[in-house]
N, CA, C and O atoms as CSV, one atom per row, in Angstrom:
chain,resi,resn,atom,element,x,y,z
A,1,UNK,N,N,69.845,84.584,105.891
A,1,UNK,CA,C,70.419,84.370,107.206
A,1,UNK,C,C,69.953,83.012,107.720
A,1,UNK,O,O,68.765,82.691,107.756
A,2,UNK,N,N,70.835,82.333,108.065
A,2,UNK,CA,C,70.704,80.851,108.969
A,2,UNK,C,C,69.786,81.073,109.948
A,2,UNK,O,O,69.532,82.238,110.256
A,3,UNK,N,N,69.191,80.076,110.546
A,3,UNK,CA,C,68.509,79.985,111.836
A,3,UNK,C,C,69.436,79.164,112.528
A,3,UNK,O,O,70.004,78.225,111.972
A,4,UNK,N,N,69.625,79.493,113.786
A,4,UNK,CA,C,70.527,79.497,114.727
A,4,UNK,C,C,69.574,78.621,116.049
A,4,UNK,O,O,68.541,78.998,116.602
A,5,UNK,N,N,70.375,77.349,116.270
A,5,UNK,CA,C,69.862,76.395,117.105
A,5,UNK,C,C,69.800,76.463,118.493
A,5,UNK,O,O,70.771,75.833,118.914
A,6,UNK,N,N,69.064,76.967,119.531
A,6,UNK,CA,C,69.985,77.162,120.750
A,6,UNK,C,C,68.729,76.273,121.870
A,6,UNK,O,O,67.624,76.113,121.352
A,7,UNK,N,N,68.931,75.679,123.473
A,7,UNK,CA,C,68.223,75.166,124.514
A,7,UNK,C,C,68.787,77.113,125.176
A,7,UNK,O,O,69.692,77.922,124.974
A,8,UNK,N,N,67.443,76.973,126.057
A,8,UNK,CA,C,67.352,78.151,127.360
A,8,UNK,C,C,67.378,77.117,128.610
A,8,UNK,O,O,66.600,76.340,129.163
A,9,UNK,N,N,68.958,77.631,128.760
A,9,UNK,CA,C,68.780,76.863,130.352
A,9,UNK,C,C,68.013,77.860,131.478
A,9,UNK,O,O,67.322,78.840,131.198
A,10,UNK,N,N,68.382,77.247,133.087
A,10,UNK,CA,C,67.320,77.366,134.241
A,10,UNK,C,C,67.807,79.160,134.007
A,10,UNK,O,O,66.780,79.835,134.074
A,11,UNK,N,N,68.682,79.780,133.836
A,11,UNK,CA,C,68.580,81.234,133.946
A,11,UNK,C,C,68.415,82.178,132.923
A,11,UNK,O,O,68.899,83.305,133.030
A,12,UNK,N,N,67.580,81.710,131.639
A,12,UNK,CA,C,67.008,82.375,131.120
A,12,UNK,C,C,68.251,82.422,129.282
A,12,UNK,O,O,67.978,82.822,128.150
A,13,UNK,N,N,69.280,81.928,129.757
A,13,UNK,CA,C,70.523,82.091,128.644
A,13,UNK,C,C,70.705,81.156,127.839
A,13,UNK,O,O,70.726,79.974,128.183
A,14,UNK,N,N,70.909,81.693,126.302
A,14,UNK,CA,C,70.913,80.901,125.179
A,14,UNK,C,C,72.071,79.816,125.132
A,14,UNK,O,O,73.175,80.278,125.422
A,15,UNK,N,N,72.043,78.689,124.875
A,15,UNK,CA,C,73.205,77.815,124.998
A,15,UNK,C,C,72.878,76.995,123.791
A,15,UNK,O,O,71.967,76.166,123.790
A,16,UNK,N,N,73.613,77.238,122.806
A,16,UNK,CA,C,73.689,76.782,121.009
A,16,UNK,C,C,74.396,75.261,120.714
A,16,UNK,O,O,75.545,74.856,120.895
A,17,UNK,N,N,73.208,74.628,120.192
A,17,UNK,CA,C,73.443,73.271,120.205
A,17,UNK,C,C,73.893,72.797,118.594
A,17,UNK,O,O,74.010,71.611,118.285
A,18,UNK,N,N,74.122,73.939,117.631
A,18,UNK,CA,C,74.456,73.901,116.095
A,18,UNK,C,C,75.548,73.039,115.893
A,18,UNK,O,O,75.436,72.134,115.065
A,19,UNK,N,N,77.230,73.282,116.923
A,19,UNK,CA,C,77.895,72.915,117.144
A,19,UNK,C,C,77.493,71.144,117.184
A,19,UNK,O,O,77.761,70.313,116.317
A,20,UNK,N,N,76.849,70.957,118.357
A,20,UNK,CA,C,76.402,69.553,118.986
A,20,UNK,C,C,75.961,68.753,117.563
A,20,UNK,O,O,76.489,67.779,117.026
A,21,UNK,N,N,75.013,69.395,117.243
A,21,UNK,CA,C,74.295,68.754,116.203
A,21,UNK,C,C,74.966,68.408,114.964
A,21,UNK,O,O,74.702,67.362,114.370
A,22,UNK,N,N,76.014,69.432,114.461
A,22,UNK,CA,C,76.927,68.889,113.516
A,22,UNK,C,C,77.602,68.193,113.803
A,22,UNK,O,O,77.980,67.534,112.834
A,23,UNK,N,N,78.187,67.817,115.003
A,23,UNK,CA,C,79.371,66.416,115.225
A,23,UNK,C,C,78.577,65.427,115.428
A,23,UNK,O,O,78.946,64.438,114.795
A,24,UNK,N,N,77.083,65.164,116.405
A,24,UNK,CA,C,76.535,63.738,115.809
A,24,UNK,C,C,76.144,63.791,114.634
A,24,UNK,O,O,75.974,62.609,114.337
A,25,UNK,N,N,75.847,64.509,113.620
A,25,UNK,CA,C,75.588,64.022,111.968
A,25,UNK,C,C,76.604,63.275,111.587
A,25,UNK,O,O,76.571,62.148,111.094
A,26,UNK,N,N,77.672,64.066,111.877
A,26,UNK,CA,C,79.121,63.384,111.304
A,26,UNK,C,C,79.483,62.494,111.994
A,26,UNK,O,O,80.114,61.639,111.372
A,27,UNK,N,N,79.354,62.304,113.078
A,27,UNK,CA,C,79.908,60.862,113.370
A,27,UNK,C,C,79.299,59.992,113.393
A,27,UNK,O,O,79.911,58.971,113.708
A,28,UNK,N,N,77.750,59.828,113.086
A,28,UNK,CA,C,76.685,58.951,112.561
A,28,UNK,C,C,76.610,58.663,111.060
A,28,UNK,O,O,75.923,57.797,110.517
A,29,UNK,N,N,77.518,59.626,110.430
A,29,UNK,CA,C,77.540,59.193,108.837
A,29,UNK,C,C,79.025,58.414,109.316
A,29,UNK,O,O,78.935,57.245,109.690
A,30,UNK,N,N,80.056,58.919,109.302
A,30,UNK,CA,C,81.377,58.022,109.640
A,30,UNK,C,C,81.499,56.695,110.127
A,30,UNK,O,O,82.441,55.944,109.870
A,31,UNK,N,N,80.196,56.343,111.071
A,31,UNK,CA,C,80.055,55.526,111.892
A,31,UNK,C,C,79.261,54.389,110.490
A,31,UNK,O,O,79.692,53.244,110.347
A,32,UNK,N,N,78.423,54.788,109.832
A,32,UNK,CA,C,77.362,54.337,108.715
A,32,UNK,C,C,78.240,53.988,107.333
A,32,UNK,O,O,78.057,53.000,106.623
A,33,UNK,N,N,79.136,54.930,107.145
A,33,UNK,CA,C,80.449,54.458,105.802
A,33,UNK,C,C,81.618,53.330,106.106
A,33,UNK,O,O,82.228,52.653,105.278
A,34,UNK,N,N,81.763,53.335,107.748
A,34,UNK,CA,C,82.336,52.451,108.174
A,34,UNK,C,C,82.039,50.982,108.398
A,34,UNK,O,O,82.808,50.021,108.416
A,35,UNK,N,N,80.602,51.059,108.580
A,35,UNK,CA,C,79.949,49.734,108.670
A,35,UNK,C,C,79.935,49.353,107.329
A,35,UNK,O,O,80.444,48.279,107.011
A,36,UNK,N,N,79.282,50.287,106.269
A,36,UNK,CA,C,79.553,49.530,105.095
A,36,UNK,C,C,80.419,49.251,104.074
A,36,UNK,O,O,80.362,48.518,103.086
A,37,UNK,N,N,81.443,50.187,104.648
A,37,UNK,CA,C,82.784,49.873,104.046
A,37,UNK,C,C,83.039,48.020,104.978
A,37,UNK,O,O,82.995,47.032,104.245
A,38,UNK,N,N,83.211,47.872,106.086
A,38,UNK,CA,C,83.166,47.003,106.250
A,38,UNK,C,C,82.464,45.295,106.163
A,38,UNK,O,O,82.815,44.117,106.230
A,39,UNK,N,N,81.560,45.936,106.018
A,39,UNK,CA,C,80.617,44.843,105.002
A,39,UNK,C,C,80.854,44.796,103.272
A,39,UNK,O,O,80.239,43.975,102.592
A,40,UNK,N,N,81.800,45.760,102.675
A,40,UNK,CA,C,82.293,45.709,101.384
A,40,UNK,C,C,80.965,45.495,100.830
A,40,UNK,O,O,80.771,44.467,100.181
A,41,UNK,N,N,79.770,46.565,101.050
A,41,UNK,CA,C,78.815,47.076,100.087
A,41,UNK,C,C,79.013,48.429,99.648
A,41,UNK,O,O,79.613,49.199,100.398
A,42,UNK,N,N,78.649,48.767,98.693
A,42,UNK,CA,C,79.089,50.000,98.314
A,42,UNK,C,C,77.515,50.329,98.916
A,42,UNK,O,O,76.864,49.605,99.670
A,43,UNK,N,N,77.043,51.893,98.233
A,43,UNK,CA,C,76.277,52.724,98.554
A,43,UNK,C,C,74.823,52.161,97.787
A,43,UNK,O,O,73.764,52.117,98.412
A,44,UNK,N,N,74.902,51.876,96.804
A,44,UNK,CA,C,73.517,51.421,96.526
A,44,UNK,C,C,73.046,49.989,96.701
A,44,UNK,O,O,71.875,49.627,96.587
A,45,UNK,N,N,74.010,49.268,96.971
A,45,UNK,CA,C,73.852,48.111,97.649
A,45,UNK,C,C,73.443,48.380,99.032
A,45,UNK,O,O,72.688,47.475,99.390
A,46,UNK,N,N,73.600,49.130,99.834
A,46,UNK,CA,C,72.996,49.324,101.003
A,46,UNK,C,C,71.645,49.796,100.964
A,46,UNK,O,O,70.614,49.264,101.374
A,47,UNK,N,N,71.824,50.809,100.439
A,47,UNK,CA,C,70.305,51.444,99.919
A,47,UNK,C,C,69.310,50.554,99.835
A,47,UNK,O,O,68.215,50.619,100.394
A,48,UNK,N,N,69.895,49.358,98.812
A,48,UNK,CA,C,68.842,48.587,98.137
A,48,UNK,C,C,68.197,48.027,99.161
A,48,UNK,O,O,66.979,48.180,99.254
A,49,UNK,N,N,68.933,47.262,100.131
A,49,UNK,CA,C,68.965,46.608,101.644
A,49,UNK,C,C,68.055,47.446,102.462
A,49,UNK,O,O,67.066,47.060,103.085
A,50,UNK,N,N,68.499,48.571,102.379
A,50,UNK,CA,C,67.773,49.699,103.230
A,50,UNK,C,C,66.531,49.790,103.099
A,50,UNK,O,O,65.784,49.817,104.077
A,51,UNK,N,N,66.042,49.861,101.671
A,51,UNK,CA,C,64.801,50.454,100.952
A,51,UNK,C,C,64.903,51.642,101.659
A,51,UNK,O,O,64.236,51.946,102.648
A,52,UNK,N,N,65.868,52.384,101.051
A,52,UNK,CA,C,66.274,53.728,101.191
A,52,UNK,C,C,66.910,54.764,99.710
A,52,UNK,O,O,67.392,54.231,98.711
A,53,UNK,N,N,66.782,56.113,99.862
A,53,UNK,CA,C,67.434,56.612,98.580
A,53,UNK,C,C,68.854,56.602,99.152
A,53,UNK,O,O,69.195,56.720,100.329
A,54,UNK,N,N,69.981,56.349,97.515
A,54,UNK,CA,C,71.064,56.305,97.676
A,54,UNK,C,C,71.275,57.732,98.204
A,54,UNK,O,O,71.635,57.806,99.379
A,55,UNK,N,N,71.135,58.695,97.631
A,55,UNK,CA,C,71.600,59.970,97.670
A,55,UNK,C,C,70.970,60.441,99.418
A,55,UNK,O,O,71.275,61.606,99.669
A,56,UNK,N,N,70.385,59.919,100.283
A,56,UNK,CA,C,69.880,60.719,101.481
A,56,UNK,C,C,71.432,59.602,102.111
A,56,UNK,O,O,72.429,60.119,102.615
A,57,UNK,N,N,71.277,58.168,101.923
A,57,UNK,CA,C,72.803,57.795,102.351
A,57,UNK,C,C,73.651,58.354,101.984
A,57,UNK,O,O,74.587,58.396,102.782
A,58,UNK,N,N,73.799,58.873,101.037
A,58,UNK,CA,C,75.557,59.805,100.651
A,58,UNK,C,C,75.402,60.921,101.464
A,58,UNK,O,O,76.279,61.004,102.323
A,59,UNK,N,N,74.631,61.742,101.471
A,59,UNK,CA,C,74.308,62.432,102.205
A,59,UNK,C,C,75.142,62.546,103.708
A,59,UNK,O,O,76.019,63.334,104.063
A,60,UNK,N,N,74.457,61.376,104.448
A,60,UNK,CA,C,74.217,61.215,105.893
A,60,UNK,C,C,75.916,60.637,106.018
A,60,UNK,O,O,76.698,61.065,106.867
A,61,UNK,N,N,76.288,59.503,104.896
A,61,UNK,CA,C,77.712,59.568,105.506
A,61,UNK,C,C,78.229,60.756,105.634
A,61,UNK,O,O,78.456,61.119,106.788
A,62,UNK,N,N,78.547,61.652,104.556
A,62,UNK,CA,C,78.867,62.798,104.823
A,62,UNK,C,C,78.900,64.196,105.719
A,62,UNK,O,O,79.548,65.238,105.826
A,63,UNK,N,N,77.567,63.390,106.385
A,63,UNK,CA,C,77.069,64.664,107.499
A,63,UNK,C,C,76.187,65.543,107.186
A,63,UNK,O,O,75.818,66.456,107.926
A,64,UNK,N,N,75.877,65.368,106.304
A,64,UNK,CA,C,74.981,66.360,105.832
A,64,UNK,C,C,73.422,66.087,105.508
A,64,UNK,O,O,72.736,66.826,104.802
A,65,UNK,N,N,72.965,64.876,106.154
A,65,UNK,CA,C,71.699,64.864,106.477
A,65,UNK,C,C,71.273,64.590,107.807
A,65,UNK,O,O,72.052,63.969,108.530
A,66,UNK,N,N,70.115,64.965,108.272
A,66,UNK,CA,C,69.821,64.662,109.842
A,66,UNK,C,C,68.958,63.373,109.641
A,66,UNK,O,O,67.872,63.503,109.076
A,67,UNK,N,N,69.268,62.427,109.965
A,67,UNK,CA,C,68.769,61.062,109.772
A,67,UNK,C,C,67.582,61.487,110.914
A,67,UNK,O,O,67.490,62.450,111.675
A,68,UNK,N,N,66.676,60.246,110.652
A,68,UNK,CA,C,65.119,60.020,111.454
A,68,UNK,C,C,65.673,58.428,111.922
A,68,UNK,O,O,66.165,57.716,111.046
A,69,UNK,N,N,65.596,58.062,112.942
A,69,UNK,CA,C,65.136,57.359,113.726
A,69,UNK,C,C,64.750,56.001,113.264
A,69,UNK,O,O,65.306,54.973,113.649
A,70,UNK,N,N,63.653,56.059,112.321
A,70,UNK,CA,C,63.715,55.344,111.336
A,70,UNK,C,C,64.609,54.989,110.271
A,70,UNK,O,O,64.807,53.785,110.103
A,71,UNK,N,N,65.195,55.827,109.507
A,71,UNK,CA,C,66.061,55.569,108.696
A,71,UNK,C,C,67.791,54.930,109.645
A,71,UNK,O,O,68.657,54.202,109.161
A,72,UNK,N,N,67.761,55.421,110.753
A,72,UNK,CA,C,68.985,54.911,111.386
A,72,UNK,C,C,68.545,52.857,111.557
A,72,UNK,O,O,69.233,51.855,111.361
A,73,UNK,N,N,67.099,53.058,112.000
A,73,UNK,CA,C,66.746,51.152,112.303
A,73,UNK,C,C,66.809,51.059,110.711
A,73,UNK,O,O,67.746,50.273,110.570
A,74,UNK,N,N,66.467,51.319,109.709
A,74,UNK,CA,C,66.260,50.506,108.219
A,74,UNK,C,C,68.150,49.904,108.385
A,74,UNK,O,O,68.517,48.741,108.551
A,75,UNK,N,N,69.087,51.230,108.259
A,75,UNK,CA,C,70.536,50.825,107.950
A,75,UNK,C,C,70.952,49.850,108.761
A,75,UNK,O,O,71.715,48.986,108.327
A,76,UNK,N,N,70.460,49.844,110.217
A,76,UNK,CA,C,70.613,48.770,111.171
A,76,UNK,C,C,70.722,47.451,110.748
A,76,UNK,O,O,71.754,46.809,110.545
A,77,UNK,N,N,69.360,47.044,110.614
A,77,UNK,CA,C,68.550,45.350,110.263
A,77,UNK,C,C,69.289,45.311,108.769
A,77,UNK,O,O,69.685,44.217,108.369
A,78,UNK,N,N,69.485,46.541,107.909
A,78,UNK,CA,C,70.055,45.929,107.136
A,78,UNK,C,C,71.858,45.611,107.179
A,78,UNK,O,O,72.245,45.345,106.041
A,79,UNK,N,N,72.405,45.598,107.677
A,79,UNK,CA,C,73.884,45.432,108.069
A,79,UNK,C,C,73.915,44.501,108.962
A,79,UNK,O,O,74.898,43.761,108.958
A,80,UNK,N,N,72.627,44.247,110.171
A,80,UNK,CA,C,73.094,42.680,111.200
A,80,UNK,C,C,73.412,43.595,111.954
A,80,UNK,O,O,74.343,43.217,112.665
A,81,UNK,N,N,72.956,45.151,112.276
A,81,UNK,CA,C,73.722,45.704,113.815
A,81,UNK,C,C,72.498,46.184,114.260
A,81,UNK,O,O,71.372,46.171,113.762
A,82,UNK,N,N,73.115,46.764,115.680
A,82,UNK,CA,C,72.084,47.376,117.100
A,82,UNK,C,C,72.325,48.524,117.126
A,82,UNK,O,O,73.499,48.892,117.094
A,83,UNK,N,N,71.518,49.226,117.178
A,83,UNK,CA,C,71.543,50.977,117.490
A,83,UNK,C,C,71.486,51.058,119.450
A,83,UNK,O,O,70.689,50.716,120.323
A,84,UNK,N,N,72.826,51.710,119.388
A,84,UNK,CA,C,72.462,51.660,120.853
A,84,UNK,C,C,72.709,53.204,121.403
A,84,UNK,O,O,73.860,53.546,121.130
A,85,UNK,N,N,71.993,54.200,122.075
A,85,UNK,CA,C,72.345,55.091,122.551
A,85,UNK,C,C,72.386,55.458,123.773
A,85,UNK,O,O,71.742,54.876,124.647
A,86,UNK,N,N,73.238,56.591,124.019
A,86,UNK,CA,C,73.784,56.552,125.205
A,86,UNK,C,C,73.786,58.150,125.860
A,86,UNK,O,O,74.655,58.901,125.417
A,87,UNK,N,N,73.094,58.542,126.619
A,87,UNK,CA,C,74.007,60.084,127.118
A,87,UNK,C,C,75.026,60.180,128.064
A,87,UNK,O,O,75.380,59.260,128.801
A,88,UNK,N,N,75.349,60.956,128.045
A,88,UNK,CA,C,76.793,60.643,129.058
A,88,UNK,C,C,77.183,62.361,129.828
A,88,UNK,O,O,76.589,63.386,129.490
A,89,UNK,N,N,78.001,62.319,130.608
A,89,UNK,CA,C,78.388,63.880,131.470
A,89,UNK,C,C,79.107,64.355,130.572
A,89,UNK,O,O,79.974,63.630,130.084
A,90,UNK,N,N,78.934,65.761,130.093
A,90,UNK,CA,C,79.713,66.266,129.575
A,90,UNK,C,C,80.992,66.493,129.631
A,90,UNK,O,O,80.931,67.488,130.353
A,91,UNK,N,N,82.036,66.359,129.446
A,91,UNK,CA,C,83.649,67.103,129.731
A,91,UNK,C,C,83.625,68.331,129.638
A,91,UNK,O,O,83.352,69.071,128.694
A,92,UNK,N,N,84.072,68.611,131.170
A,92,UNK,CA,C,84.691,70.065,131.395
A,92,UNK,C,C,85.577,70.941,130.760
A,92,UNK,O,O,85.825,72.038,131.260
């Protein structure tokens, strides 16, 4: 059985962030295949840049790794971009 992700808001009730967490993976890998599709490096050419494993990048484009913080600045400096984040109001 999975473990199941959830925040307890102010009245005590589970509110499941599994959802949340799978669409920024994926759009942080999409966002990461796009940059280097656009820089016309393939995957271990980035890596190499990265001093990163290819396979945690295949991975993460795909969505299917939870990147660290660190590994998001290595892909950064190596591509010439800025990590910039943002929270924002949810849509109703």
């Amino acid at each position: 059985m999975s473990r199941m992700d959830y925040i307890v808001n102010d009245e005590g009730a589970k509110i499941m962030i599994e959802n949340q967490q799978a669409d920024i993976k994926k759009n942080v890998g999409q966002m990461i295949n796009r940059i280097r599709l656009s820089e016309r490096l393939t995957q271990v050419e980035l890596a190499k840049r990265a001093c990163i494993d290819r396979a945690n990048l295949a991975r993460l484009e795909n969505g299917n790794y939870n990147p660290t913080l660190d590994l998001l600045v290595k892909i950064a400096e190596a591509t010439g971009k800025e990590i910039v984040i943002s929270f924002n109001e949810k849509e109703s």
